[in-house]
N, C-alpha and C positions, 0 to 999 in steps of 0.2 A: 429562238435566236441563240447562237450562240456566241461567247464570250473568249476569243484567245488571248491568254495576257501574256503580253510581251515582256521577256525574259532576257534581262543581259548574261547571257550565257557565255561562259571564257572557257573554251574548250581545256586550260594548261588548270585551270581553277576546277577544285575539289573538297567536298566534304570528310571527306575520308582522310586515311594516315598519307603523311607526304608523302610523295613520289621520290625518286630516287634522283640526283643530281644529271646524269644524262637527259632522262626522258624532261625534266623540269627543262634543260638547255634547249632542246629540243621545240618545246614548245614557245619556249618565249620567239625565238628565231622565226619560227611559223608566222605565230603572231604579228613579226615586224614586216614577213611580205618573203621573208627567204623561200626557193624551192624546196618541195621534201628532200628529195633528195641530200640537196645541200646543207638543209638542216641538218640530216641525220648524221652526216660526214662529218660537219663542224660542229656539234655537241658532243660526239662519241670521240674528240680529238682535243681533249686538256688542257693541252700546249696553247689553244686558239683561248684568246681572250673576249668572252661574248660578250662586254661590258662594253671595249671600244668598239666591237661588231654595231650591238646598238645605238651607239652616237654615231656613229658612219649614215647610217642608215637614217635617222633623226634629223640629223645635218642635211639629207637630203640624195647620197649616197644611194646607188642603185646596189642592191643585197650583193648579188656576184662582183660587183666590185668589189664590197669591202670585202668579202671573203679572200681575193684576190692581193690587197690591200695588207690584209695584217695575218695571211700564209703562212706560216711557222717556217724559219728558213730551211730550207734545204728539201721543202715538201712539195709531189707534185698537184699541179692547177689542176 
């Protein structure tokens, strides 16, 4: 028989030295349902605040909405 123990595995979660502040962006985004893509667009872009990204999305907000939603002005969709 054998025994698989199930493992709450957080792909953004690590034992090792932190990650760097993009790639950590990154991940959380992931985590909340964003496309790669779009994650990797809006962590690699400073301006974008992924605090109110993730209440958007919490609230109930579909991911490319809020990205659409809180767009750094003058940037394109």
């Amino acid at each position: 028989m054998t025994i698989n123990p199930q493992h709450d595995v957080r792909p953004c979660r690590s034992d090792g030295p932190p990650v760097d502040v993009t790639t950590w962006r990154r991940c959380r985004l992931l985590e909340a349902g964003f496309a790669t893509g779009l994650a990797a667009r809006l962590a690699a872009d400073h301006r974008v605040d992924i605090h109110a990204l993730l209440q958007l999305v919490d609230r109930g907000c579909p991911p490319a909405l809020a990205a659409r939603i809180l767009a750094p002005a003058g940037s394109a969709s």
